[in-house]
Structures are given as C-alpha cells and as structure tokens.
Backbone bond lengths (Angstrom), bond angles and torsions (degrees), N, CA, C in turn:
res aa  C-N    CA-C-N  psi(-1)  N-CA   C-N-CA  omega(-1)  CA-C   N-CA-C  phi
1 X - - - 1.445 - - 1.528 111.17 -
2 X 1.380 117.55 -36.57 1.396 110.68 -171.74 1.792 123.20 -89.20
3 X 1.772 98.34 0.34 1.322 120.60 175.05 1.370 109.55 -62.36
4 X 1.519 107.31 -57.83 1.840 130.44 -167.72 2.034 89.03 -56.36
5 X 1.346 91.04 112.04 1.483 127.07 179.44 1.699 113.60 -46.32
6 X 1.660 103.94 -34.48 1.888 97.87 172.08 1.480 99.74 -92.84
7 X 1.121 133.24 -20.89 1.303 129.15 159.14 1.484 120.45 -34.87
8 X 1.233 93.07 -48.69 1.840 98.52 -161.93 1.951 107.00 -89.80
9 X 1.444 79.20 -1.34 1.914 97.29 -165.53 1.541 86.45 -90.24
10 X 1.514 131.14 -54.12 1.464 132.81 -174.32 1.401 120.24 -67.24
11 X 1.619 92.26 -23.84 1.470 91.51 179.86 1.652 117.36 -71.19
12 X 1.552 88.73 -54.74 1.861 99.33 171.30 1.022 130.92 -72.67
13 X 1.623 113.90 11.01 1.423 109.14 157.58 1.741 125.52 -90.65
14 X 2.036 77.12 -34.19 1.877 90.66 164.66 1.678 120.90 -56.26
15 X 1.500 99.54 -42.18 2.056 88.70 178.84 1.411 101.68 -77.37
16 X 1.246 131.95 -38.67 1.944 123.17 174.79 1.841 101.96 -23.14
17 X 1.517 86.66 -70.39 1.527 84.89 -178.34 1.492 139.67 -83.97
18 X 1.189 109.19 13.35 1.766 141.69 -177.77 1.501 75.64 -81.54
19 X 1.614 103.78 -96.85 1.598 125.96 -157.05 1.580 109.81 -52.39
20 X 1.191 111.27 -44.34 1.286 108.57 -175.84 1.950 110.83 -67.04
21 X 1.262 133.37 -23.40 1.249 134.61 135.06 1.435 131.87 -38.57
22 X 1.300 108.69 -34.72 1.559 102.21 170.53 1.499 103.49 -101.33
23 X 0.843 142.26 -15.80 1.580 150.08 174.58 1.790 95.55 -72.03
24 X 1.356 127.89 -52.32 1.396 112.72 162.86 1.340 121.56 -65.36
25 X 1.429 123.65 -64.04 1.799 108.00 -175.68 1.964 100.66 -47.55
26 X 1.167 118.14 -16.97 1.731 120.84 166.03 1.317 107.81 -46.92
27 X 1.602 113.15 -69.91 1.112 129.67 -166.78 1.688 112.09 -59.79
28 X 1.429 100.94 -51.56 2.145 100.70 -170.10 1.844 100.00 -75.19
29 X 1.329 108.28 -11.57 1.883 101.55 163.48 1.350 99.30 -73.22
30 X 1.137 138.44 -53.22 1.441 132.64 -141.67 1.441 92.42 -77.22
31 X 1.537 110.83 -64.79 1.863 103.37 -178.50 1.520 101.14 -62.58
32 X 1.314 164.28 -42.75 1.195 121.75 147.28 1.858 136.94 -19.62
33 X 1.213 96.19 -32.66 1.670 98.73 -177.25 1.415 103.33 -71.10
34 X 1.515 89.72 -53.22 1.957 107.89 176.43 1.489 115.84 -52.09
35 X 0.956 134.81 -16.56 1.481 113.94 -161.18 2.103 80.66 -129.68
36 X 0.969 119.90 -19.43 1.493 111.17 165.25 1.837 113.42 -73.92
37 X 1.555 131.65 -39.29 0.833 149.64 127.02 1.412 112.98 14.28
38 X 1.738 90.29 -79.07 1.665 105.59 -163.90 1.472 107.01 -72.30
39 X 1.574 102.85 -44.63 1.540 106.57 179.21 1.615 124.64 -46.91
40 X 1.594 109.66 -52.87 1.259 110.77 166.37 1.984 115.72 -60.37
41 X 0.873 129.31 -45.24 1.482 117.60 174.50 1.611 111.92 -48.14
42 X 1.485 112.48 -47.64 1.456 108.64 172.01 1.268 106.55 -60.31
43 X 1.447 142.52 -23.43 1.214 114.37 -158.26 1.411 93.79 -87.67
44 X 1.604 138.39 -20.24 1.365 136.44 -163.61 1.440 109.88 -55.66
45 X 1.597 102.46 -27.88 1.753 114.87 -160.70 1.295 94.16 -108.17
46 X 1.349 129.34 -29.32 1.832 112.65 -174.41 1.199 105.12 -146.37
47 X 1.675 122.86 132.53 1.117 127.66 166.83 1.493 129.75 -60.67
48 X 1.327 105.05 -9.63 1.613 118.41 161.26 1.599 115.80 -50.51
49 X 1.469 114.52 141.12 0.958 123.06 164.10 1.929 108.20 -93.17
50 X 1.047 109.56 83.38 1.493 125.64 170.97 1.337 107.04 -23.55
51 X 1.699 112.82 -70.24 1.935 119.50 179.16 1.504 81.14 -26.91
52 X 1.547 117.69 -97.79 1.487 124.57 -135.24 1.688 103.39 -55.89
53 X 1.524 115.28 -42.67 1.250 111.99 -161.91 1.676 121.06 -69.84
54 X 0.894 105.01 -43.50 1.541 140.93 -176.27 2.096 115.93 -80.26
55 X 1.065 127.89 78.91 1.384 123.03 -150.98 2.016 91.29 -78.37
56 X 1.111 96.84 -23.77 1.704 108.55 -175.77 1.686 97.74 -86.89
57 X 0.887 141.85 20.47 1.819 130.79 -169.36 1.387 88.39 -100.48
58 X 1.604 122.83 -77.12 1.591 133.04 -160.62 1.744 97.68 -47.19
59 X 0.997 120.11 -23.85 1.898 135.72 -155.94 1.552 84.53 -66.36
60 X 1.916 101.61 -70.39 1.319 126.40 -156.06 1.421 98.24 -59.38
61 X 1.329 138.82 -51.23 1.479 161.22 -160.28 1.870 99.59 -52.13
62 X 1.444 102.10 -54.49 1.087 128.61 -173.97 1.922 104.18 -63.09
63 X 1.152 107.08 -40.52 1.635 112.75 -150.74 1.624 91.24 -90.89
64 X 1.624 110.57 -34.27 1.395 117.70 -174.88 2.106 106.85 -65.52
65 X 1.408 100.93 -36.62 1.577 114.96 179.74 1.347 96.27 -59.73
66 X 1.225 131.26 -62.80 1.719 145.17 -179.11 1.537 87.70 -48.38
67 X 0.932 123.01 -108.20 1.763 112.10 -169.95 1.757 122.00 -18.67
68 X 1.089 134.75 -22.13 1.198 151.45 -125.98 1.818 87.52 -126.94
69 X 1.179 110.02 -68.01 1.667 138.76 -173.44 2.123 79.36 -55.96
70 X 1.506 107.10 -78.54 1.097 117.26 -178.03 1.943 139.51 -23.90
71 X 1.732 81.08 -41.91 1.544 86.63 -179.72 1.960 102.96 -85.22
72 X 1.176 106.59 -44.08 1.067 125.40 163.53 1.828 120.23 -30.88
73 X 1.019 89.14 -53.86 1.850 84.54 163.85 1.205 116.94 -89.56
74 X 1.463 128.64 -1.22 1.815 129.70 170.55 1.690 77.11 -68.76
75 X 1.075 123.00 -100.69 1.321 118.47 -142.52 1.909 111.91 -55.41
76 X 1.297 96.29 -29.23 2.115 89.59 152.04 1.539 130.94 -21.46
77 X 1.686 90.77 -70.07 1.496 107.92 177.10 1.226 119.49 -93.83
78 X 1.078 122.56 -2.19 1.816 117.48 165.31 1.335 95.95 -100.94
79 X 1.528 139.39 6.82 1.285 125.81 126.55 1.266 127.90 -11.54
80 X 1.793 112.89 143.72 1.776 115.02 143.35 1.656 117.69 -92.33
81 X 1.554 124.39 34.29 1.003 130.67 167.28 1.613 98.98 -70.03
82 X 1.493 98.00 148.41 1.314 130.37 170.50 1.766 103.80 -65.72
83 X 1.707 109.06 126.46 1.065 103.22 169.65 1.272 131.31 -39.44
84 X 1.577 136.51 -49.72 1.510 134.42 160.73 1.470 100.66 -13.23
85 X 1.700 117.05 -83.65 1.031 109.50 -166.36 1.803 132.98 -47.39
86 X 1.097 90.81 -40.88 1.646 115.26 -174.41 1.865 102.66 -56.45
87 X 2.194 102.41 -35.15 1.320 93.56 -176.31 1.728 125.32 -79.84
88 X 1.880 99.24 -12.60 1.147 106.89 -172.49 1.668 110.24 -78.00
89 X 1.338 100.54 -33.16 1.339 114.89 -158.86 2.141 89.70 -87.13
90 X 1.490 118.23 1.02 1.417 115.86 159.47 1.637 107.61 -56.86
91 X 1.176 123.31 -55.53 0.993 114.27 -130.24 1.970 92.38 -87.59
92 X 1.376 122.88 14.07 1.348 118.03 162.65 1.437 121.62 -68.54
93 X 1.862 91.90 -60.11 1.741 95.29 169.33 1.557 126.29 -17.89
94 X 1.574 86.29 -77.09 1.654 122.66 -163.44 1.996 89.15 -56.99
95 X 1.222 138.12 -61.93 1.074 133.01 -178.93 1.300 125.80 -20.74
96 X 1.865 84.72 -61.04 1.691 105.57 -151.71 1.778 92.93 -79.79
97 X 1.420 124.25 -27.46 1.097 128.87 -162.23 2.168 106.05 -85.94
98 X 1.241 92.48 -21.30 1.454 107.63 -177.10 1.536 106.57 -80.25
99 X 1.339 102.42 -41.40 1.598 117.27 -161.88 1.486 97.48 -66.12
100 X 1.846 111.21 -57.65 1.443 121.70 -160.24 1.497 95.94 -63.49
101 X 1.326 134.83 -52.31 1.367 135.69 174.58 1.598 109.62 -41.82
102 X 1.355 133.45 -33.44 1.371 136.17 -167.10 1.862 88.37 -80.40
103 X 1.644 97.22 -45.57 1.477 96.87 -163.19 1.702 104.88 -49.49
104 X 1.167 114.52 -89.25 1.432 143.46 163.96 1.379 102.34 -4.23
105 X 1.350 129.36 -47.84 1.665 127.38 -161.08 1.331 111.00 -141.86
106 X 2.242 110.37 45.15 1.095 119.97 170.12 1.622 123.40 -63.88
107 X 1.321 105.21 -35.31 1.488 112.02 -168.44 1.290 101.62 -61.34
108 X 1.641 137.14 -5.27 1.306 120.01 -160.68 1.653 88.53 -166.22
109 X 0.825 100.01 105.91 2.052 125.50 -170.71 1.628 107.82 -86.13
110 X 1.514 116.77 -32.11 1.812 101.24 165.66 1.400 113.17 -92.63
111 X 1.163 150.86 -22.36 1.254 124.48 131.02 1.052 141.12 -41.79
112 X 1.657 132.53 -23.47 1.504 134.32 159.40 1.267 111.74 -87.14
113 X 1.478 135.89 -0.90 1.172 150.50 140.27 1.535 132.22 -24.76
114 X 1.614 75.49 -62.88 1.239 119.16 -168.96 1.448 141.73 -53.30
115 X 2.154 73.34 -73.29 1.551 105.07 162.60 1.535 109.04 -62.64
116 X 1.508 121.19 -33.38 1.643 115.22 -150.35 1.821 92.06 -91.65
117 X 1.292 124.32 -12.56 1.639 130.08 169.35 1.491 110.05 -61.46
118 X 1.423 107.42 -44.22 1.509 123.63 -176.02 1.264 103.68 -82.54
119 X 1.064 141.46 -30.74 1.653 129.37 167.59 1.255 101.08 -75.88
120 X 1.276 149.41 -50.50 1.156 139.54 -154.87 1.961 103.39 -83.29
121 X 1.383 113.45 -16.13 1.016 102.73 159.09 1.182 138.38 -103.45
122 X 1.417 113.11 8.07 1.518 129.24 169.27 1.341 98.07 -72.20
123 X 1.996 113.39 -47.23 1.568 79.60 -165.90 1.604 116.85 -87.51
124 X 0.861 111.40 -20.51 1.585 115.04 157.63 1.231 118.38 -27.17
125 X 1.904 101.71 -49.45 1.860 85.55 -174.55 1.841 103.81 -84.89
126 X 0.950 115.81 -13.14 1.404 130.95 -162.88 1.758 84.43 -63.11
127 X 1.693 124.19 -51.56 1.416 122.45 -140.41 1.705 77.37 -93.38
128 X 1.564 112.39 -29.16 1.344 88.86 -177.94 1.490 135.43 -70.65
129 X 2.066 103.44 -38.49 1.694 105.05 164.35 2.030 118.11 -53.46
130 X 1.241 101.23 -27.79 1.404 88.91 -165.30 1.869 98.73 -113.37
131 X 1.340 134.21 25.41 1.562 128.78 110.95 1.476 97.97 116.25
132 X 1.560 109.36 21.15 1.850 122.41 -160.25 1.512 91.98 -65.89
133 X 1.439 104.30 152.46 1.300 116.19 179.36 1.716 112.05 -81.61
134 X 1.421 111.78 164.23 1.707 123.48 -154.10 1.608 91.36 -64.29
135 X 1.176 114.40 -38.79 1.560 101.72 -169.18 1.924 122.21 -77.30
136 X 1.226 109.74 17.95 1.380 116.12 153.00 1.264 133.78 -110.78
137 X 1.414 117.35 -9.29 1.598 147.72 -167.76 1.934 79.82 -85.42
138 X 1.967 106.75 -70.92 1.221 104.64 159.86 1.588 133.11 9.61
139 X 1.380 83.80 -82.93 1.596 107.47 -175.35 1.440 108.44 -59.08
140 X 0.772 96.31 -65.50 1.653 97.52 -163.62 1.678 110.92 -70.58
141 X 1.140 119.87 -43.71 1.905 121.35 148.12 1.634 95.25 -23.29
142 X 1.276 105.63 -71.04 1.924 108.62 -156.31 1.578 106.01 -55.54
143 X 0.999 105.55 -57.11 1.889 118.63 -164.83 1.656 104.39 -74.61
144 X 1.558 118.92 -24.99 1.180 107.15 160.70 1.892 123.82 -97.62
145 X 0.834 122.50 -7.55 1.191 122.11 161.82 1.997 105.47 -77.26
146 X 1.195 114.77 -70.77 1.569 101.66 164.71 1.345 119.98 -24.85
147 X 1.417 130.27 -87.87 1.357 113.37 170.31 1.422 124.08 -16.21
148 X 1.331 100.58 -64.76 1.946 89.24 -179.34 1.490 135.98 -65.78
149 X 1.809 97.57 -16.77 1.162 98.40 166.39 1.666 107.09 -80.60
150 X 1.051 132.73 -19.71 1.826 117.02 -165.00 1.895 83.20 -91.82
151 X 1.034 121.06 -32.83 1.427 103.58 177.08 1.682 128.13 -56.62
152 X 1.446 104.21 -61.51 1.662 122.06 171.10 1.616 100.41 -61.97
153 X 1.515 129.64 -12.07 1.221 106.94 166.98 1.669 114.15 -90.77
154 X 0.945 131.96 19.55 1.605 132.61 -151.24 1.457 126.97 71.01
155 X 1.201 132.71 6.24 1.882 143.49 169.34 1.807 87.90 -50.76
156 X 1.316 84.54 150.14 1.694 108.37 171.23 1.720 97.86 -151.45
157 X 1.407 108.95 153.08 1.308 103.76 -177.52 1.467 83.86 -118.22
C-alpha cells in the first residue's frame, strides 16, 4: 500500500500539514519567549513600559522575529535535509512572514490582502522558475489559504 505512488503523495501531504502545525504552535511559543525575553532586558535599563510607551516597539519586536524566523530558514534550505522536511518546516517562513504583514497593515485588510497575495505569489513563481518540488508549492498553498481563511472568518492573533 505505501508503494502505490498517490498513496505516498496523500500521505506526505497529510504529515506537511500534521508536522507543519506543530512546528507553528513551535514557532508562536518561541516568539512568545522572544519578545518576553526582549521585554524583560528592556525593563533592566528603563522603567518604561516600552509596549504602552513606544507605539513603534511591538512593530520593531515583530520585524526583529521576521529577521530571526528569516535567517533561520537560510540555513534550513541550504540544508541537506530531505525535502519533506524542508516542506514542513515551509510553512514557518510563509506564516511568520504572512502573519507580520497582517500585523503591520491591520487597520486596512485590502492592502494586507493584497500585499500578502503578492508574496505568496512571488514565491510560487520563484519555486516555479527554479523547478521546486510539489511538496513546497503544497506548503505554502496550505498555510496561505488557512491564514485567510481564519482571518475572513474573524481569527485575530
């Protein structure tokens, strides 16, 4: 059974999105750790509460996680991980990069629409000129259609 070729195609699309679910609630703990982290170091140096004081801090916090998430998948994919992995571990990027874009340009939802249509189809064409295999197209199809559905349904993160 696990020979027959759409078999093994349904299966690995089912753990993409198995694993790649626990690899995100992974990810929004860790930038929780991270941005609690940062908060306490600021507090060593200023009795300010930065969140409230600072309308640009949570922004920066956010953009610093995106860089962080970012470098973090350079050395992902210049990995010798097995595509599987490489496809599960897609759907962090695309998340964290979808999410921070929702964050950043909440007040106004067809421009974050917009913009987050146009990233998700850059990398699409990106995986398509340079010949990436179905199970990252996968990923990033799945994790960006989800997002938009928990968004257009009322979800807030």
């Amino acid at each position: 059974m696990f020979k027959n070729p759409l078999v093994k195609k349904i299966l690995s699309a089912l753990a993409v999105a198995g694993f790649g679910f626990v690899l995100l609630n992974l990810t929004f703990i860790f930038d929780a750790l991270f941005q609690g982290l940062l908060r306490l170091i600021f507090r060593l140096f200023t009795p300010v509460d930065l969140m409230m004081t600072f309308n640009w801090f949570p922004s920066l916090m956010h953009g610093l996680f995106l860089v962080i998430i970012g470098l973090l998948s350079w050395f992902v994919f210049r990995s010798k991980l097995s595509i599987f992995f490489k496809a599960v571990y897609m759907t962090v990027p695309m998340a964290v990069a979808l999410v921070t874009l929702g964050m950043f340009l909440f007040s106004s939802p067809l421009p974050a629409f917009s913009l987050g249509a146009l990233l998700v189809i850059g990398v699409l064409y990106y995986f398509y000129r340079t010949k990436q295999p179905w199970l990252y197209y996968y990923a990033v199809i799945l994790i960006s259609l989800t997002l938009a559905i928990f968004t257009l349904s009322g979800g807030e993160i």
